[in-house]
C-alpha positions as CSV (number, residue, x, y, z in Angstrom):
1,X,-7.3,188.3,-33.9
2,X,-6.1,185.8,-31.3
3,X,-2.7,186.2,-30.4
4,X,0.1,184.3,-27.9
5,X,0.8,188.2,-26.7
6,X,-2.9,187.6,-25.5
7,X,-3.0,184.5,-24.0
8,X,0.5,185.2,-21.7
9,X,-1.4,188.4,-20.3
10,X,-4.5,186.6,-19.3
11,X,-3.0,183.5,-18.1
12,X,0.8,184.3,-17.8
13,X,0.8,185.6,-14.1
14,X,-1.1,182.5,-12.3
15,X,1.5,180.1,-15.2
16,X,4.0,181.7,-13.5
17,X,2.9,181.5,-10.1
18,X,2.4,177.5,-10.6
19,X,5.6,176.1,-12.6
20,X,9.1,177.1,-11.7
21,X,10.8,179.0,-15.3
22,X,14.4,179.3,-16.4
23,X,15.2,183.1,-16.8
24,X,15.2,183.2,-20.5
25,X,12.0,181.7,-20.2
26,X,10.7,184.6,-18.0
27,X,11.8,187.2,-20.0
28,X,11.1,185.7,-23.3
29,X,7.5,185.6,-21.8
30,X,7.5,188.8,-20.3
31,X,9.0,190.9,-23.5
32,X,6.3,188.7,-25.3
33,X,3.5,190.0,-22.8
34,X,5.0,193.8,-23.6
35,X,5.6,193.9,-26.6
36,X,4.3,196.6,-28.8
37,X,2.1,198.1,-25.6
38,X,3.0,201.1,-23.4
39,X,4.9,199.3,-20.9
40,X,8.1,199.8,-23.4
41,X,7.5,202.9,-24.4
42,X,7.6,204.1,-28.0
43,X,7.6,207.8,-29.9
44,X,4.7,210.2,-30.9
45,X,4.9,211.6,-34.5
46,X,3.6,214.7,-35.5
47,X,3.0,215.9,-39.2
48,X,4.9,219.7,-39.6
49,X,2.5,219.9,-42.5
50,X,-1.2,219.1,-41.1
51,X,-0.7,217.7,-37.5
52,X,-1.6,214.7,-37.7
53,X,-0.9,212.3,-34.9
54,X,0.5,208.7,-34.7
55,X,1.6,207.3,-31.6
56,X,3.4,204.1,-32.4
57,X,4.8,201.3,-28.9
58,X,8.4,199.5,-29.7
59,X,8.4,196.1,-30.2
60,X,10.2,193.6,-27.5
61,X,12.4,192.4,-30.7
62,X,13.0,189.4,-28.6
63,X,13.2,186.0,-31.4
64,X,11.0,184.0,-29.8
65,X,8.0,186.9,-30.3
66,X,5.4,186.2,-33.2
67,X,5.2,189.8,-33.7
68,X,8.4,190.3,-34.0
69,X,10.2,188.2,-36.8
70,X,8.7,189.5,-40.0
71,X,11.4,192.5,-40.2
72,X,14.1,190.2,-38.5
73,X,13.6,187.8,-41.1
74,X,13.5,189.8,-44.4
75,X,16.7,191.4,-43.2
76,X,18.8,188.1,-42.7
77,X,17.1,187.1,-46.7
78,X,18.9,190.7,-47.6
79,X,22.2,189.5,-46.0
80,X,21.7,185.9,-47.6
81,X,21.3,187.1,-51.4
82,X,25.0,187.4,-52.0
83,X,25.5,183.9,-50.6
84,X,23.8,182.2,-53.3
85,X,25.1,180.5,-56.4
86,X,23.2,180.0,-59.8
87,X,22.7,175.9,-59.5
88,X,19.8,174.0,-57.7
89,X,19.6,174.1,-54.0
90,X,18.7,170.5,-51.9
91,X,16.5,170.3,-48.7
92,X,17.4,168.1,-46.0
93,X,15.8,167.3,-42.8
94,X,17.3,165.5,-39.4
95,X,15.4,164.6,-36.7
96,X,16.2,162.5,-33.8
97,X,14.2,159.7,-32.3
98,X,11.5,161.0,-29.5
99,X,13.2,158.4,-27.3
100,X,15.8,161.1,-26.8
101,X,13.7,164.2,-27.1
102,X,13.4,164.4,-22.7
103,X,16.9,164.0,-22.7
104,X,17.3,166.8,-25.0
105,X,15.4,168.9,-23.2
106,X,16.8,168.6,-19.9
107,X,20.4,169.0,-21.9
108,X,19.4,171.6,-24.5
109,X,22.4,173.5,-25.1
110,X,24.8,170.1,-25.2
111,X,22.2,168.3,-27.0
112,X,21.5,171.0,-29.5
113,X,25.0,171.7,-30.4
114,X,25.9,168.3,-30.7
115,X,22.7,167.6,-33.5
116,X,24.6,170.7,-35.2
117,X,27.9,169.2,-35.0
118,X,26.7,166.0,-36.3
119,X,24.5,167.0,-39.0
120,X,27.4,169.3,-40.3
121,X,30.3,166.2,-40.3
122,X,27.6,163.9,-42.0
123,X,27.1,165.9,-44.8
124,X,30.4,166.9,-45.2
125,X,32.5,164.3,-44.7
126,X,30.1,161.6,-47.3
127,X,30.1,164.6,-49.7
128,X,34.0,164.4,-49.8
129,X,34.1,160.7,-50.1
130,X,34.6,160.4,-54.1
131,X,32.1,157.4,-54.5
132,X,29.2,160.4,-53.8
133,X,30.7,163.8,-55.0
134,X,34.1,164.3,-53.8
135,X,33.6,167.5,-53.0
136,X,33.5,170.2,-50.5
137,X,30.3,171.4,-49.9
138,X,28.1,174.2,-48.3
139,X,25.5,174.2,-46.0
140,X,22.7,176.7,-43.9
141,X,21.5,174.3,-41.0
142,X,18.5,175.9,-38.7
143,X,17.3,174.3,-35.2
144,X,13.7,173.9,-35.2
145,X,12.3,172.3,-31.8
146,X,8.8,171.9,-32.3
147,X,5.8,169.9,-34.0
148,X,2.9,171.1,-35.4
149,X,0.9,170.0,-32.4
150,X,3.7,171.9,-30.2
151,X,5.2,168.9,-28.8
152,X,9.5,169.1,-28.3
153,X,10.2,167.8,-31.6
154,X,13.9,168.4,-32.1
155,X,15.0,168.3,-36.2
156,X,17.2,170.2,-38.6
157,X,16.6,172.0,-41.7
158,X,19.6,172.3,-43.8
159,X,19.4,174.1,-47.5
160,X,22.7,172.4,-49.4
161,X,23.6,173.4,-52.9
162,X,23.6,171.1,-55.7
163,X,27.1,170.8,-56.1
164,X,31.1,171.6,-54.2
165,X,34.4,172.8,-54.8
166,X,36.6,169.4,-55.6
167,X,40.4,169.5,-54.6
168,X,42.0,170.7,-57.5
169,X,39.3,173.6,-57.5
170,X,36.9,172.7,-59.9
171,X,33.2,172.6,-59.6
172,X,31.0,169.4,-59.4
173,X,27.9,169.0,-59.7
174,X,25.7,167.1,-58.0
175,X,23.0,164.3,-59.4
176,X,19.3,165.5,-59.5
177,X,17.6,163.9,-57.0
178,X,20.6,164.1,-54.0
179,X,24.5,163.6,-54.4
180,X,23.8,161.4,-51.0
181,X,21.5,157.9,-50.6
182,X,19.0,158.9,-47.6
183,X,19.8,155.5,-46.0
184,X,23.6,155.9,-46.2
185,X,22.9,159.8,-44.2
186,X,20.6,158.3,-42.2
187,X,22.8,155.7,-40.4
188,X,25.8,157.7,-40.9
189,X,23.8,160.4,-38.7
190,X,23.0,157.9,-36.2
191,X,26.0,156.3,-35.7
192,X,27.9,160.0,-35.0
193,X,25.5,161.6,-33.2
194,X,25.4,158.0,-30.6
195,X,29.2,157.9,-30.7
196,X,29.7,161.4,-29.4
197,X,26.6,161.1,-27.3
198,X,28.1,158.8,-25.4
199,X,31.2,160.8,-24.8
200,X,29.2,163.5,-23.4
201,X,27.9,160.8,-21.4
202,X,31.6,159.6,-20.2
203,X,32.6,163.4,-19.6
204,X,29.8,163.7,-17.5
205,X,28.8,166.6,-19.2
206,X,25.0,165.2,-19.6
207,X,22.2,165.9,-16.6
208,X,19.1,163.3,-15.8
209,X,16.1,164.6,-13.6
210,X,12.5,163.5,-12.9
211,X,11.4,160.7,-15.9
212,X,14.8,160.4,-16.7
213,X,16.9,159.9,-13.5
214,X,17.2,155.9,-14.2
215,X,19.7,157.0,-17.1
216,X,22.2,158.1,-14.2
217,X,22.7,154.2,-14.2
218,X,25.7,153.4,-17.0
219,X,23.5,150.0,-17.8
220,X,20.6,151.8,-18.7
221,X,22.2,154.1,-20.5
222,X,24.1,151.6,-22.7
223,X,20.4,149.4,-23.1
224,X,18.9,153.2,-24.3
225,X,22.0,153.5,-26.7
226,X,21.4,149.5,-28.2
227,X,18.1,150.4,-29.2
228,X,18.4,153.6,-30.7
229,X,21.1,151.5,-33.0
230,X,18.6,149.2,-33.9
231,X,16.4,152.0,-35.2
232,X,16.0,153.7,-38.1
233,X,16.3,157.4,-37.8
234,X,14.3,159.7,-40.1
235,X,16.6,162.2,-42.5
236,X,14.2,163.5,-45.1
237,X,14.9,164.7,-48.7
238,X,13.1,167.1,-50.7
239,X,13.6,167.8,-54.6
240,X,15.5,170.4,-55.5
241,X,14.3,174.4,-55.6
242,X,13.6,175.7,-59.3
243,X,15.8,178.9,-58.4
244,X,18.0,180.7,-56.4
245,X,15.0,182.9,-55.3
246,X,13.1,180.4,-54.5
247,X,15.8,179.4,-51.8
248,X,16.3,182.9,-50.0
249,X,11.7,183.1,-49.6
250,X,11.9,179.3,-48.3
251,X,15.5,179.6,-46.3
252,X,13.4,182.8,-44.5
253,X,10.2,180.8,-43.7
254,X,12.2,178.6,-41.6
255,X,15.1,180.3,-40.3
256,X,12.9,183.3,-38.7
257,X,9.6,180.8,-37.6
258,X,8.8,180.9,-34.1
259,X,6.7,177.8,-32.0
260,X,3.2,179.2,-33.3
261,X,2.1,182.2,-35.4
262,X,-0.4,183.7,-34.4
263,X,-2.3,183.7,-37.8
264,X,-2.6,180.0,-36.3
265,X,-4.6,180.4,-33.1
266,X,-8.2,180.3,-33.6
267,X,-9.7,181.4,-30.5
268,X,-9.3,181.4,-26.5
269,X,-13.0,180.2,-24.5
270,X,-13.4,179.0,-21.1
271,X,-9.5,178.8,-20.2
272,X,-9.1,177.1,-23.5
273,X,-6.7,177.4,-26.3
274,X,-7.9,176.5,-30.2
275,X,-5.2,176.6,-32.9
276,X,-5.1,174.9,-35.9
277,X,-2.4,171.8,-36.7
278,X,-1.4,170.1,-39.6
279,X,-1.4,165.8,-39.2
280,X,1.5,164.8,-40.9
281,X,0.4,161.3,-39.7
282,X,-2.7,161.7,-41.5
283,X,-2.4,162.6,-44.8
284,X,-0.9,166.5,-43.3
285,X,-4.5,167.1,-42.9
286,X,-5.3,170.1,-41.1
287,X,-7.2,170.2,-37.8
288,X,-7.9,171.8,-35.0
289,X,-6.6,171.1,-31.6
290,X,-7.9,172.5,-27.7
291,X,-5.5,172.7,-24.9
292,X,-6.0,174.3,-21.8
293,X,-4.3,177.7,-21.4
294,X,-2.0,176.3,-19.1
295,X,-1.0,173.6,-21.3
296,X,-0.5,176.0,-24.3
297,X,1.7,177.9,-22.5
298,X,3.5,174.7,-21.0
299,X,4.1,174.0,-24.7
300,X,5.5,177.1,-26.0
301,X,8.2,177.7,-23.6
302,X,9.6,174.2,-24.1
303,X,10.7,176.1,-27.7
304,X,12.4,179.3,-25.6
305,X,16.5,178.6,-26.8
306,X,19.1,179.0,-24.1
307,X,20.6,182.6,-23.6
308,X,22.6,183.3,-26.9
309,X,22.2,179.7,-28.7
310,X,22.7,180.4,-32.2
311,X,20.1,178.6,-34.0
312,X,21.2,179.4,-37.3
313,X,24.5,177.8,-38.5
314,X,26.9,177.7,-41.4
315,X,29.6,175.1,-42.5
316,X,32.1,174.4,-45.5
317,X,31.9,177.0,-48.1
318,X,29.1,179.0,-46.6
319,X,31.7,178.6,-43.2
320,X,33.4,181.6,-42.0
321,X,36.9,181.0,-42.6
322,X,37.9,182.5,-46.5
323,X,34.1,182.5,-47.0
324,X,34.3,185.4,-49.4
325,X,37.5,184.1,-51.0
326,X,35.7,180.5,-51.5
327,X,32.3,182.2,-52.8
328,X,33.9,183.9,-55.5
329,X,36.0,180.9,-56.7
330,X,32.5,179.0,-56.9
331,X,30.4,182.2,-58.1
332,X,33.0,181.8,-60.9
333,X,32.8,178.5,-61.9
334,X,29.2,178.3,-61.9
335,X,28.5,181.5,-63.9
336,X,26.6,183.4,-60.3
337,X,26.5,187.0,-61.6
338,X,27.8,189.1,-58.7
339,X,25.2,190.7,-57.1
340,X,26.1,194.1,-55.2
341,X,25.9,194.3,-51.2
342,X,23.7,197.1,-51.2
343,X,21.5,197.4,-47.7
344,X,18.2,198.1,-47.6
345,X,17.0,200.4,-45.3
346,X,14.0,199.4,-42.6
347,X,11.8,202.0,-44.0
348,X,12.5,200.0,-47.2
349,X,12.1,196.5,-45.7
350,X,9.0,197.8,-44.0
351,X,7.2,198.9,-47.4
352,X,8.3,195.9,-48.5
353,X,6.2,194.3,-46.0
354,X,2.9,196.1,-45.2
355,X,2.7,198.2,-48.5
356,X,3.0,201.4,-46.6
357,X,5.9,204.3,-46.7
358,X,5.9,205.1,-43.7
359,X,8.1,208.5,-44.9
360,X,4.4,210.1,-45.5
361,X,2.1,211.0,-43.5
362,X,-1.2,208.4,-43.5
363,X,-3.6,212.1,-43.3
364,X,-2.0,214.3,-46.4
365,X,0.7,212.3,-47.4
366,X,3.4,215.0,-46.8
367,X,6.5,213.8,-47.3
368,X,8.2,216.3,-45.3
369,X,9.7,215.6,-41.3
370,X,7.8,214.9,-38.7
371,X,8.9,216.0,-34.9
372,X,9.6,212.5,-33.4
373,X,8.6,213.1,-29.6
374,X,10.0,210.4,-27.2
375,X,7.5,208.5,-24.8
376,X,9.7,206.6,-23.1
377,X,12.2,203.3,-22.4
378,X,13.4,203.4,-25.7
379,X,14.8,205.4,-28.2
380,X,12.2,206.4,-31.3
381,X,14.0,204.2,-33.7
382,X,13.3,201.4,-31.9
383,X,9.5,202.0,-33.1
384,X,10.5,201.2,-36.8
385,X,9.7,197.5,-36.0
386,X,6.7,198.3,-34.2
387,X,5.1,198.4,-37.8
388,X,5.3,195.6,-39.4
């Protein structure tokens, strides 16, 4: 199989070479180009009872890896399970217009932070008005930056539940389809995230280079703001979930995804990349698109976050601030069983995942220790996510 690993090792030198990186983006793409391979070391095992041999590599464990979300991600759906109350669950996605996307990317972690901000005051601030649900609500928000054609694409998913605390402490519940009109989020979300865009602007706290230089110029960047008023941005509402379950698996695809999977990537030939895209213009149809290997790459590092940007974010009840206190008042008034915090351990999470108990040996299936011998960079535990 075709992976990214593959294509930044054949390519990723002469990339690097030609286009000037930020240093997250070289080291995302060089813990990419290690990972799971000799170059980070990793631990030999040896069976006490037949020995048997297994020489596993570590993994890079950086988040914008392919290879390395799958244990990441069940993990975080472990941590989440608690969190969860028995009532329906709503899906809502914000995107910005792709007049701004350039300007986001030249101003990601401003930018960014500020779509967070934004999305978090809309939905809270129309779920307290009374003439929706005059309540205070909870909500999971994850930055996604990409299309499925790998273009910067900046959106938010946000899994709200059905339903908030009210004033006086009581539960309400939410109408079927969405306590919220998409049109009334939709311009509320574009009138907050212009109003405090342009205070960014005034603060000087916003850069313009290359394509975008002419927005230096506080005309043009007032004309860019009256036409983005005059448009209709795009929040998108899907029904709600059947279950509580059904939340943590879909909260997990999307909160742990990376630019591209590898499962996704067809082929490389004559310097070219093949990876297969769904059309959402077209029906979602799924197709195949060729870039060159330079222009792959070109792609997927517009998707590397800035150092230590949290791209997964939690407001109102699911907030920090009395979370527990707040979960247990709404666990009780919506009849949540409480579930108990215990962890499951990566051997655990890794059956989970591949089938395999890796306690036994794959030869006789002893179940006794093995000597762990050290080659290198990293300490053998570090190999437990070399498996999955």
């Amino acid at each position: 199989m075709v992976e990214v690993q593959d294509i930044f090792q054949r390519y990723g030198e002469d990339y690097r070479i030609n286009h000037k990186l930020t240093l997250v983006q070289h080291k995302a793409m060089s813990a990419i180009q290690k990972c799971r391979t000799s170059q980070l070391g990793g631990h030999k095992e040896v069976c006490d009872s037949c020995g048997h041999i297994r020489i596993s590599y570590n993994s890079c464990r950086n988040r914008h890896c392919p290879k390395c979300q799958a244990l990441a991600k069940e993990r975080w759906i472990e941590n989440q399970k608690s969190n969860l109350l028995a009532i329906g669950y709503f899906h809502v996605v914000f995107t910005i217009p792709d007049t701004l996307n350039s300007m986001a990317y030249q101003n990601q972690r401003a930018i960014y932070t500020l779509l967070f901000k934004v999305v978090a005051e809309t939905l809270t601030e129309l779920a307290a008005d009374k003439k929706y649900l005059g309540a205070k609500v909870g909500l999971t928000s994850v930055l996604h930056t990409w299309g499925q054609n790998l273009m910067h694409h900046p959106h938010i998913h946000c899994i709200v539940p059905g339903g908030g605390l009210s004033s006086l402490g009581k539960w309400v519940n939410s109408r079927k389809k969405f306590f919220i009109p998409v049109k009334v989020l939709s311009r509320k979300f574009r009138g907050k995230f212009l109003y405090h865009l342009k205070q960014l602007y005034d603060q000087n706290k916003l850069e313009f280079h290359g394509s975008q230089t002419f927005l230096s110029d506080g005309k043009e960047f007032e004309d860019l703001l009256s036409s983005l008023y005059n448009k209709e941005w795009v929040v998108y509402c899907k029904p709600p979930f059947k279950n509580a379950a059904c939340v943590v698996e879909y909260l997990g695809r999307y909160t742990h995804r990376v630019a591209i999977s590898n499962k996704r990537i067809i082929n490389i030939e004559k310097d070219t990349v093949s990876f297969k895209w769904r059309d959402y213009k077209d029906n979602s149809m799924q197709k195949v698109m060729t870039l060159s290997a330079e222009e792959f790459i070109r792609r997927f590092l517009i998707h590397i976050l800035p150092s230590s940007f949290m791209k997964i974010r939690h407001y109102g009840l699911l907030g920090n601030r009395n979370k527990t206190t707040k979960l247990k008042l709404c666990k009780q008034l919506t009849h949540t069983p409480l579930l108990s915090k215990e962890k499951a351990s990566t051997l655990e999470l890794i059956q989970k995942l591949v089938g395999k108990d890796l306690s036994k040996c794959p030869n006789c299936g002893s179940e006794k220790p093995r000597l762990f011998m050290s080659l290198g960079k990293s300490p053998p535990v570090a190999i437990q996510t070399a498996c999955v």
